[in-house]
N, C-alpha and C positions, 0 to 999 in steps of 0.2 A: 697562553692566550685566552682569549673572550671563550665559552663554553667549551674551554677543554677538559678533560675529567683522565682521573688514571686509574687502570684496575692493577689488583695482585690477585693472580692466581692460588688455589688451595686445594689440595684433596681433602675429601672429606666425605668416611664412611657415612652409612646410614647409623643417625642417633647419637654421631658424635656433634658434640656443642662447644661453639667457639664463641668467645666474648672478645666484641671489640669496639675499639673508641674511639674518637680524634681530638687531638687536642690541639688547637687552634689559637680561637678567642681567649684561653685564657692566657695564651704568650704571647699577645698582643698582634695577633696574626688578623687582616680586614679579612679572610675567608668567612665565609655562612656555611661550613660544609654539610653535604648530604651524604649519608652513608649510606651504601645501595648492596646486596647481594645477588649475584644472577647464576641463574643455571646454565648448564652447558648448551641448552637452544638459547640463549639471550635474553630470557624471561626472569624479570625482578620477581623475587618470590619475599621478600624481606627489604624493609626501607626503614629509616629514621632519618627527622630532619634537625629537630631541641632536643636534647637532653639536657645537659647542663649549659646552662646561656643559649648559642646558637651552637654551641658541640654535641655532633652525633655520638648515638653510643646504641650497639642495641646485642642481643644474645641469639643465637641463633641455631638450632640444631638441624642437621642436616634430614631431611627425611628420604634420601638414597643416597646410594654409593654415584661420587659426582667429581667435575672437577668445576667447582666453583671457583667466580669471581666477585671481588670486595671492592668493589667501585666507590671512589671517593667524586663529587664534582662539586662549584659552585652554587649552591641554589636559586641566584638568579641571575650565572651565564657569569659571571664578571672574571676578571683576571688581569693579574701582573705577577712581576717579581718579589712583587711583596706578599703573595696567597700564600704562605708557606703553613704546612699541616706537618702533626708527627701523628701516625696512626699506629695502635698496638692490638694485636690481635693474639689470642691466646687460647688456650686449652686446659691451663690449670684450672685446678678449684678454686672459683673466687666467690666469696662470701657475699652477697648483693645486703641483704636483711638480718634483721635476728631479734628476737626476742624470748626475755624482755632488753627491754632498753639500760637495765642499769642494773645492779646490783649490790649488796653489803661490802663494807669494806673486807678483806682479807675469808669472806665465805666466798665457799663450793658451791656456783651456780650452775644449773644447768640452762643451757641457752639451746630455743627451735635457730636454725641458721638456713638460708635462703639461698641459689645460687646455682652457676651451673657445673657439671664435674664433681659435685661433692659426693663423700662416700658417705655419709652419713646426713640424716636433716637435723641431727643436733650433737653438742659437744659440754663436755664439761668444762668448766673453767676455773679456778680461782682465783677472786677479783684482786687487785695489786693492795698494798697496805697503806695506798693515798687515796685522800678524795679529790673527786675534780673528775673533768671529761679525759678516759682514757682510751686508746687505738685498740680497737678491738685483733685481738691474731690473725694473721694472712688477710688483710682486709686495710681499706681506710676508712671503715666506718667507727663513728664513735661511740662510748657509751658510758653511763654516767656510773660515779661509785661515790656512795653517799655511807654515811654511818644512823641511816636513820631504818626503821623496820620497814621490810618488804613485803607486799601485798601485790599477788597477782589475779587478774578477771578470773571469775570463776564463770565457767564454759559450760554447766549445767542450766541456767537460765535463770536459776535463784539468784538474787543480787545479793552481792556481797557485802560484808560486814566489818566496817572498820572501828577497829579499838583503841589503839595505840597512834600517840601524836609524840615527834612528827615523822611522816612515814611517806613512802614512796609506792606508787598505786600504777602493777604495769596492764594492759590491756590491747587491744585491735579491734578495728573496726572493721569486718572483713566485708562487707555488701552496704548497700544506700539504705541510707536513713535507719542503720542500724544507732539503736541507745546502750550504750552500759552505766549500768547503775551501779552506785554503792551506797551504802545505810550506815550511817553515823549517830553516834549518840553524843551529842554535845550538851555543853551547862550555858546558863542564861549566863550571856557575856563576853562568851570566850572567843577569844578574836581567834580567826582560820583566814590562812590564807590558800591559796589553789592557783599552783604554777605549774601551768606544762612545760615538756620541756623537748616536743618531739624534733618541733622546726628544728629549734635549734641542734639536736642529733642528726638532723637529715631525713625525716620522717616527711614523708607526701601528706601527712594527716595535717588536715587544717582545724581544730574542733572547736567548738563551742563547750563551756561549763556551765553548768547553773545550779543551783540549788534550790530544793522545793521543801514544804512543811509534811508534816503528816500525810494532811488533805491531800496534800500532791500541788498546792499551789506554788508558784517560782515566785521566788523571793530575790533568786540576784543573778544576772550571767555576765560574762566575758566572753567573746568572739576572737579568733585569731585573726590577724592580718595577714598580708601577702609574707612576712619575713619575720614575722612576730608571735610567740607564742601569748595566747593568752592568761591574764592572771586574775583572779577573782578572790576580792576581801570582803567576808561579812562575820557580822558578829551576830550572834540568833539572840532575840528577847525573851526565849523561855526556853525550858530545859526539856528535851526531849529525842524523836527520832527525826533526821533528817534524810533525804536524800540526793545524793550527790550523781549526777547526769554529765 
């Protein structure tokens, strides 16, 4: 019926972390669900309404020993026989992030990985002997495997140095209105192109690219869209250092 909502009960020590989701919308369910966690006085101490479309999803560590409740409801009161949700609540390791994003065909990457329950915040890997977007282990995130050389942000604050074309450049933007740079030496002519490619891995990063001369003047950018990663084509009229934003 109209504002009905349903809890499941869980215990859960102090520090333990459980991930959970609904999935609704995308099995063509009219539910908006909210996913709500309450302590044992009644008190939401944890909520989500969006994650993915209008599907909740959120991670949650306990901060005492409790018997929580995972309350699923409506968000605005509605209901029939058609709200139907499946909701998955867990405790394993699940990988949420990871970088970098991509890596060489058939090399030993070491990847930072994100998430709650993991015993480690990184893992090694060797990437498959194809290229294309592959499933990263225990996880459904993706990531890319190219045969082209790999270049990762360098985190000392000197900007980085690219030589080798054509190559893959991994990075993060960890706070507002953070820039990474990279420094390029290109020939009068040479056409470059600059495709991100986070959207499309599932990356919250929305960035802008550009490139400037010497002087530090911009000379060209690309903007991402809501669903689209940006791409920027320029060819330089003289030969020299450029850099790349």
């Amino acid at each position: 019926p109209k504002n009905d909502f349903d809890d499941y009960q869980i215990k859960l020590n102090k520090g333990e972390t459980i991930d959970a989701f609904v999935s609704a919308e995308k099995f063509g369910s009219p539910l908006d669900a909210r996913l709500e966690i309450l302590n044992s006085k009644g008190e939401i101490i944890a909520d989500n309404d969006d994650a993915s479309g209008v599907d909740p999803a959120l991670v949650f560590t306990a901060p005492v020993d409790d018997l929580y409740l995972v309350r699923i409801r409506e968000s605005s009161g509605k209901g029939s026989p058609a709200h139907v949700y499946r909701l998955s609540v867990s405790k394993n390791p699940i990988i949420k992030a990871i970088h970098p994003l991509g890596a060489k065909i058939g090399s030993i990457t070491k990847f930072e990985i994100v998430g709650p329950n993991l015993d480690s915040p990184s893992m090694e890997l060797k990437a498959p002997d194809r290229i294309g977007y592959q499933v990263f282990p225990n996880s459904n995130l993706l990531f890319d495997v190219g045969n082209a050389t790999e270049y990762l942000e360098n985190t000392t604050g000197v900007n980085s140095s690219i030589t080798a074309f054509p190559c893959a450049i991994n990075g993060k933007i960890l706070k507002l209105d953070e820039v990474d740079s990279w420094v390029l030496e290109l020939e009068a002519g040479q056409k470059i192109q600059f495709e991100s490619r986070g959207i499309a891995l599932g990356s919250p990063c929305r960035p802008k690219i550009s490139i400037a001369d010497a002087m530090g003047k911009e000379l060209g950018s690309a903007v991402s869209t809501t669903e689209l990663d940006p791409i920027l084509l320029f060819t330089p009229t003289a030969k020299g250092k450029y850099t790349l934003k």
